[in-house]
C-alpha positions in Angstrom: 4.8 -4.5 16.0 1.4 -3.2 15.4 -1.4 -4.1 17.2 -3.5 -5.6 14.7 -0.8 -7.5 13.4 -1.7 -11.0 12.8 0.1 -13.4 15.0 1.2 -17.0 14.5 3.3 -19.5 16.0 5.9 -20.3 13.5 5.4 -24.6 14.5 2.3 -24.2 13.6 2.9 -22.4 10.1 5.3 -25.3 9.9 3.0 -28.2 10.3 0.8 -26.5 8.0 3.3 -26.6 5.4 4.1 -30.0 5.4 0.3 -30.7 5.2 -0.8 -28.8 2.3 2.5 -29.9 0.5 3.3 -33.0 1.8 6.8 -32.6 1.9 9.3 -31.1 4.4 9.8 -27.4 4.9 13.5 -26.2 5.0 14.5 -23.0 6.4 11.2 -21.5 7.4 11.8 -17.9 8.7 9.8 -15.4 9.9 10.1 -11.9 7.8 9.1 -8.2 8.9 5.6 -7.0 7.3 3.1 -4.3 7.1 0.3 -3.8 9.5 -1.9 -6.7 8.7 -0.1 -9.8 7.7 2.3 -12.1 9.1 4.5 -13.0 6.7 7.6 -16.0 7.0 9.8 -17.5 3.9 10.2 -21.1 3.8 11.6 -23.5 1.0 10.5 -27.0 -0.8 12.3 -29.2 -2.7 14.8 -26.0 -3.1 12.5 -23.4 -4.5 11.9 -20.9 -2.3 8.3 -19.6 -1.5 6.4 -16.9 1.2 3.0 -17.9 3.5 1.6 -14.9 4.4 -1.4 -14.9 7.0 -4.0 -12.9 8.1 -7.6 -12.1 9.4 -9.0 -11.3 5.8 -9.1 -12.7 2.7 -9.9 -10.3 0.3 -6.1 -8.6 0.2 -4.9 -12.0 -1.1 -7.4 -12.2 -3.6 -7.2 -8.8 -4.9 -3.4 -9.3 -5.0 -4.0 -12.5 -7.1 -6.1 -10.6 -9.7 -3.3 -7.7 -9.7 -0.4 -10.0 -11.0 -3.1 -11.3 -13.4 -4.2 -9.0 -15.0 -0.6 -6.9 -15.2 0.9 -9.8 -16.6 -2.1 -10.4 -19.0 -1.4 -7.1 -20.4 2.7 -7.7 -20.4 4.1 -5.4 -18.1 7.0 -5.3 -16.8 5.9 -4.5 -13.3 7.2 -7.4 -11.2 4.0 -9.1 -8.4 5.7 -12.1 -7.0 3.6 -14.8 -8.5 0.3 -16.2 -6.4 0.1 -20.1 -6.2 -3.0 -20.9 -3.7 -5.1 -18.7 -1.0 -6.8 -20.4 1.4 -8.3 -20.6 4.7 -5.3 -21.1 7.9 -7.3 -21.9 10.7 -10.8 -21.4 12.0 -11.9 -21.2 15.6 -14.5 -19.7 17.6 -12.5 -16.8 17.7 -11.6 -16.0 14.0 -10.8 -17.0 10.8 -6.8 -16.7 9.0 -6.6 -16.8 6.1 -3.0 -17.5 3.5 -1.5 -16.8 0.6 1.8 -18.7 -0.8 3.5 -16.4 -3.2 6.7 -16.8 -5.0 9.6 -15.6 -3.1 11.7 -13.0 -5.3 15.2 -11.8 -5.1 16.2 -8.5 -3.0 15.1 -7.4 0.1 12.1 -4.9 1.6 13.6 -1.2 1.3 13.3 -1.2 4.9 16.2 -3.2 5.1 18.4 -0.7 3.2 20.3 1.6 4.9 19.9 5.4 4.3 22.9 5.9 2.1 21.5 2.8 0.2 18.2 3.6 -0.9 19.8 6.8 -2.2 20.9 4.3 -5.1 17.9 2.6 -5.3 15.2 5.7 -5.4 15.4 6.1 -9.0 14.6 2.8 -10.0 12.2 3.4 -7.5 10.2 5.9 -9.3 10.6 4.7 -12.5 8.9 1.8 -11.5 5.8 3.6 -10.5 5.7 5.6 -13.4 5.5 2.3 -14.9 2.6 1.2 -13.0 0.9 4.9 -14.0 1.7 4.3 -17.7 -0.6 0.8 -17.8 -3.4 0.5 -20.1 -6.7 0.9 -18.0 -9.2 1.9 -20.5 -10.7 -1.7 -20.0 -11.7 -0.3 -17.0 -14.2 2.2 -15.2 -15.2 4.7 -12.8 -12.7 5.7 -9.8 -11.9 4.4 -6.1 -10.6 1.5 -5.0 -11.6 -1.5 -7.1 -12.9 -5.1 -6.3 -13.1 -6.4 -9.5 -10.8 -5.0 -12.3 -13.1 -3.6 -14.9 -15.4 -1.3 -12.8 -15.4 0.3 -9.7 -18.0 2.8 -7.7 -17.2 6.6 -7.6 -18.1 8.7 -11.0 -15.4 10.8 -10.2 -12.3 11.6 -8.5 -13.3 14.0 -6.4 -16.4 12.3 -5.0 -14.4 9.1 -4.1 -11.7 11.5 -1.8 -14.6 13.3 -0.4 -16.7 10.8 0.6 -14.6 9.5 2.9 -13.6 13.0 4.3 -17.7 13.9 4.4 -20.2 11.4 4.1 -18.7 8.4 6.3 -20.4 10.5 9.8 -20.9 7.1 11.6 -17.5 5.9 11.2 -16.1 10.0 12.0 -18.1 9.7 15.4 -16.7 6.6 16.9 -13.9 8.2 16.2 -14.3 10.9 18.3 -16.2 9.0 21.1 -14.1 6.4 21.7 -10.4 7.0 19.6 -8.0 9.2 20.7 -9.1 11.4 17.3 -9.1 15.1 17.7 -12.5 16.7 16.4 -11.3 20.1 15.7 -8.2 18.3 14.0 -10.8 16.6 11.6 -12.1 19.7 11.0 -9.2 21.8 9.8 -7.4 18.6 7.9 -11.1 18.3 6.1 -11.3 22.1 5.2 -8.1 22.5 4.0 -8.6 19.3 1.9 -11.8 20.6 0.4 -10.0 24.3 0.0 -7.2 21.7 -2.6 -9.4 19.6 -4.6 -10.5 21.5 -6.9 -7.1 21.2 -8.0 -6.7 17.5 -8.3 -6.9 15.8 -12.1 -9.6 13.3 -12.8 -8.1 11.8 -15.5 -8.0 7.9 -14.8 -4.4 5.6 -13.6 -3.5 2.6 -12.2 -2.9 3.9 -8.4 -1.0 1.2 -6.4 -2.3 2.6 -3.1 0.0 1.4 -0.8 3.5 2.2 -2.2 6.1 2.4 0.1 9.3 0.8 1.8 7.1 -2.2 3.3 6.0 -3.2 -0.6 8.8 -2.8 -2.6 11.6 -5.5 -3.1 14.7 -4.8 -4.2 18.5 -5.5 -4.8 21.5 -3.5 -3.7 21.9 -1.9 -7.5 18.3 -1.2 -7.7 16.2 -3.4 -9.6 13.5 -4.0 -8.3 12.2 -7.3 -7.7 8.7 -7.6 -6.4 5.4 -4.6 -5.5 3.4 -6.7 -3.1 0.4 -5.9 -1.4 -2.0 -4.3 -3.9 -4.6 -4.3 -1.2 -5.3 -0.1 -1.4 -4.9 -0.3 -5.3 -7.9 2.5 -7.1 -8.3 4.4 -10.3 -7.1 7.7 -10.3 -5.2 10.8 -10.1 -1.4 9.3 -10.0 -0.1 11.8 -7.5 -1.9 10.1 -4.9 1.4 7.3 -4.8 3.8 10.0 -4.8 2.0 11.6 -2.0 1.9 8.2 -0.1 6.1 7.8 -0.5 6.6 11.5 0.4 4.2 11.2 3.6 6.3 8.4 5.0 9.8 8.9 3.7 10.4 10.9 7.4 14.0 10.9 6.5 14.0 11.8 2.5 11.0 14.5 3.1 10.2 15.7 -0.7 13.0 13.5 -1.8 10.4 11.4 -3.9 8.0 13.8 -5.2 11.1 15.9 -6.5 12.6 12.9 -8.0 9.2 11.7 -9.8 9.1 15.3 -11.1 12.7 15.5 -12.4 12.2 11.9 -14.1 8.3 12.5 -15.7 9.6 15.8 -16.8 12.8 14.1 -18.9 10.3 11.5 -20.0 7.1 13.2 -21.1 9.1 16.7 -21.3 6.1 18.4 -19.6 5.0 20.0 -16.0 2.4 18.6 -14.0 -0.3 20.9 -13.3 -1.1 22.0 -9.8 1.8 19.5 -8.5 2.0 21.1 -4.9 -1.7 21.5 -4.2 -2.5 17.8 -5.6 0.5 16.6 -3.2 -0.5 18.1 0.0 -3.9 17.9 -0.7 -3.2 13.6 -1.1 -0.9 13.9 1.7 -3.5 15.3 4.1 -6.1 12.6 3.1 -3.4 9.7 3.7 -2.8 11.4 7.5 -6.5 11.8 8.1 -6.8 8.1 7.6 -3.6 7.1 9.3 -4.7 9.4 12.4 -8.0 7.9 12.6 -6.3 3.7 11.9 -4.4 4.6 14.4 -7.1 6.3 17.2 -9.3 3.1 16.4 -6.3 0.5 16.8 -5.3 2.7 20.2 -1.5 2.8 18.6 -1.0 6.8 20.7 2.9 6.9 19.5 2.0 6.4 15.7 -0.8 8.5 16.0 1.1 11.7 17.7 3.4 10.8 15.3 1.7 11.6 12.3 -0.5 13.9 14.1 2.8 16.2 14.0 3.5 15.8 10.6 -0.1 16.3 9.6 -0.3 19.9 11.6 3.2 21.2 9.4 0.9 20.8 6.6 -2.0 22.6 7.3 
């Protein structure tokens, strides 16, 4: 479990239940998660239902406004529905915060075997080429994104290198009290700067975060539920391919071939400067794993991507 995984007694997520809904909880379970939130399935009155919980707010929110909007504009990408966010509990300490969601069919693809997923990766992609085909000209700018309609970069390039450049004070705590490596920074950061003049700025819907903890899904492959839109930006679309490839350890370059193969049969067209846009994506995704990791002192995660990081350079 990570470190900076939000913890909670599951008597206590119980009592809080039957509080806020006046009723009695049945089979209140405790599910696996991301980093961040502490997530456990419960039913009432024999609809079933999902309290996640965790030190910020602003993931739920952002979540909320995600399943809004897509479903404004009748998608068929499938966020679990958002019923009420909330405050947890407050102490001297710190705050927690919830978020009761609908619970869907299907199960987190880290619950699927190897030979499993093999099944399932298809539907996969096609989903997120789904979530890169929606309408965003109602929208502006690039980066992640608070509100919907605008965010804070001008381009593309700018929003990447700022946080490989400019951020200096966050880059030297790093090194001063992390287990970061300084002259790793400095080759991961050249070689990123040496690939982005390669990267499109031409605008999509990035989910950000678009992996085997965030996708839901049944044993034939539809898929049932993209939570956590926490990460989600405006952008070059590559970026979530180079997210599922830099984590897939076991199907390395399964994904990005796959969304290839599948955009190509679609769109019939290449993707310009596929490679360079992929590792140069891939490099900014372990640069800020490697330096999560240093800050949250998680040393086998972080010598873990670490090595995966240095085949790339």
């Amino acid at each position: 479990m990570s470190k900076v995984k939000t913890k909670v007694e599951i008597n206590k997520v119980n009592n809080f239940l039957e509080n806020i809904f006046n009723s009695k909880v049945d089979n209140l379970m405790t599910l696996g998660g991301g980093e961040f939130s502490q997530a456990f399935s419960f039913e009432i009155e024999k609809n079933n239902y999902v309290i996640k919980i965790r030190k910020t707010r602003k993931s739920f929110e952002k979540e909320k406004i995600a399943h809004e909007i897509l479903t404004m504009k009748k998608t068929s990408i499938p966020i679990p529905k958002i019923h009420d966010i909330g405050l947890f509990q407050e102490n001297q300490q710190k705050k927690l915060y919830y978020c009761i969601s609908d619970r869907v069919p299907g199960k987190i693809l880290t619950e699927y075997r190897f030979s499993e997923l093999k099944q399932i990766d298809p539907f996969l992609i096609r989903m997120l080429i789904n979530i890169h085909k929606v309408d965003i000209s109602d929208s502006i700018n690039y980066g992640q994104w608070k509100r919907y309609d605008k965010t804070y970069f001008q381009s593309w390039r700018e929003y990447i290198l700022d946080f490989v450049k400019n951020q200096k004070k966050y880059w030297n705590k790093m090194f001063s009290t992390g287990l970061f490596d300084k002259d790793l920074y400095k080759k991961i950061t050249k070689e990123i700067e040496n690939l982005i003049v390669y990267c499109s700025e031409k605008r999509y819907l990035i989910h950000g975060d678009y992996g085997f903890d965030n996708v839901l899904a049944t044993p034939k492959g539809e898929i049932t539920g993209i939570i956590d839109w926490e990460l989600s930006m405006f952008g070059d679309f590559v970026y979530d391919i180079a997210w599922l490839d830099f984590w897939s350890f076991i199907q390395d370059g399964i994904h990005s071939k796959l969304y290839r193969r599948i955009y190509g049969k679609l769109y019939n067209e290449e993707i310009n400067n596929y490679t360079e846009r992929l590792n140069c994506y891939k490099l900014y995704i372990g640069l800020a794993s490697l330096a999560f990791f240093s800050e949250s002192l998680q040393q086998a995660k972080y010598t873990e991507v670490k090595e995966r990081v240095e085949k790339l350079i």
